[in-house]
Every structure is written in structure tokens, then in C-alpha cells.
N, C-alpha and C positions, 0 to 999 in steps of 0.2 A: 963570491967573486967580487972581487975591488971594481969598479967602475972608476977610470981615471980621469975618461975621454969625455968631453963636452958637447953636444951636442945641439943647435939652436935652429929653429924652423919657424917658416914664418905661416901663417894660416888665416884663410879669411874667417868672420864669424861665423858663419854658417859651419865651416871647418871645424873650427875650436868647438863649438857647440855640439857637434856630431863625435868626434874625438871623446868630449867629454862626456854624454848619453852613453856613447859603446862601453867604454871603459867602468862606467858604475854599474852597467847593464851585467858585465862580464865581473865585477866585483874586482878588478882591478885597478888600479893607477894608469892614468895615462901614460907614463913614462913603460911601465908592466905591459901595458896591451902594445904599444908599439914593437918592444923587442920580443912579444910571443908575434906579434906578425914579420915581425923579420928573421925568427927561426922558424918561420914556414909553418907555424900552426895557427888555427883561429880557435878560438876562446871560445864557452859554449855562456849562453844568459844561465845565470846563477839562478836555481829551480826557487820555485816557490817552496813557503815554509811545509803543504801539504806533503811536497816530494820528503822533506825531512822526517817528518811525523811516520808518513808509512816506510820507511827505511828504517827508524827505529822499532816498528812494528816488525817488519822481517825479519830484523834481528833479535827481536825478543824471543819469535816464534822460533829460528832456527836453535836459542839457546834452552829453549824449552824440548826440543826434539832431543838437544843434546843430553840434557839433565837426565830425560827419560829414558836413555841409553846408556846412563852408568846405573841406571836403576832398576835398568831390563834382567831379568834373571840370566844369570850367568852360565847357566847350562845349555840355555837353547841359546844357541852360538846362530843361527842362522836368522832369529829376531834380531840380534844383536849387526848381524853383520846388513840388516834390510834399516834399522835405524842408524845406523852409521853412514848407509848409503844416501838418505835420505837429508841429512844433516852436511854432507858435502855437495847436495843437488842444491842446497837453498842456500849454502856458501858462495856456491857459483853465480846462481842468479842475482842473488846480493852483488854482488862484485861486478857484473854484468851489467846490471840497470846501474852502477855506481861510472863504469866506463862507459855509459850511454849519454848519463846525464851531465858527468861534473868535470871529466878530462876532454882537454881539447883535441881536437882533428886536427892532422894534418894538411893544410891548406893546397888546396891544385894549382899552384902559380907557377906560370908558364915560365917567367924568366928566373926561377931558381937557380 
């Protein structure tokens, strides 16, 4: 999207100063955090490096669930079909705690 339009505001320090905290908080630009809060969303703080670490961990483990469902004997269709289901359960939750921690909310403001 081109951005043509100029925009200029004035803020006391205390302002600038908050603007600028939220905005690294959120791992965003200030210019970034402002137009997610003018399309009605607020930004979540950017997880710590732990949240990163165990999300690679859950996906290690779901790709390990996986591995061992193409390696599951191929006759017993019904193991097969309980490890498949089980690798879509830890898909989900991955994706889950991924939409818990790192996409923003849509903000409740009144004057929308």
C-alpha cells in the first residue's frame, strides 16, 4: 500500500515517550502502532524469548508425531488414523496459543 498522505501531530513528552514504550513493547514503529489502532486493533507485547523456545518445542513434538505416522505400520489403519488425529490436535493448539499470544485484538472503541 503507497502511503501518500502526510500526517503531523503534536505530543507532549510524556506522550512521545508513551507512544514510543508502546510501540517497542508491541515491536512495532510508531507510525505501525498508530495505524493498527486506527483500524481498530491493539497490538499484543511481543512474548518473551521463553514463548519462542516452547513453540519451537511444540513443533518439534507435533513433527515427531508426524514422522511416526508415516512410519506407523500400514495395515493397522486405525493406529494410523489415532496418530493423524493427534498431529492435527497439536496443529491446532500450536496455531491457537500462536492467535493468543502474537495477533492482535480487535479494540472495543466506542466511536468506531
Amino acid at each position: 500500500m503507497k502511503r501518500s498522505i502526510k500526517k503531523q501531530i503534536w505530543l507532549s513528552r510524556d506522550e512521545a515517550e508513551m507512544l514510543k514504550k508502546k510501540a517497542k513493547k508491541a515491536c512495532l514503529s510508531e507510525a505501525g502502532l498508530m495505524r493498527f489502532l486506527l483500524k481498530g486493533y491493539e497490538p499484543k507485547e511481543k512474548p518473551d524469548e521463553e514463548f519462542y523456545y516452547e513453540m519451537s518445542r511444540i513443533g518439534e513434538l507435533a513433527e515427531s508425531i508426524e514422522s511416526l505416522s508415516r512410519m506407523a505400520d500400514r495395515d493397522n489403519e486405525v493406529q494410523m488414523n489415532l496418530l493423524r488425529e493427534e498431529v492435527e490436535r497439536w496443529h491446532r493448539f500450536q496455531a491457537a496459543i500462536e492467535a493468543r499470544f502474537l495477533t492482535p485484538d480487535e479494540a472495543e472503541l466506542k466511536w468506531r
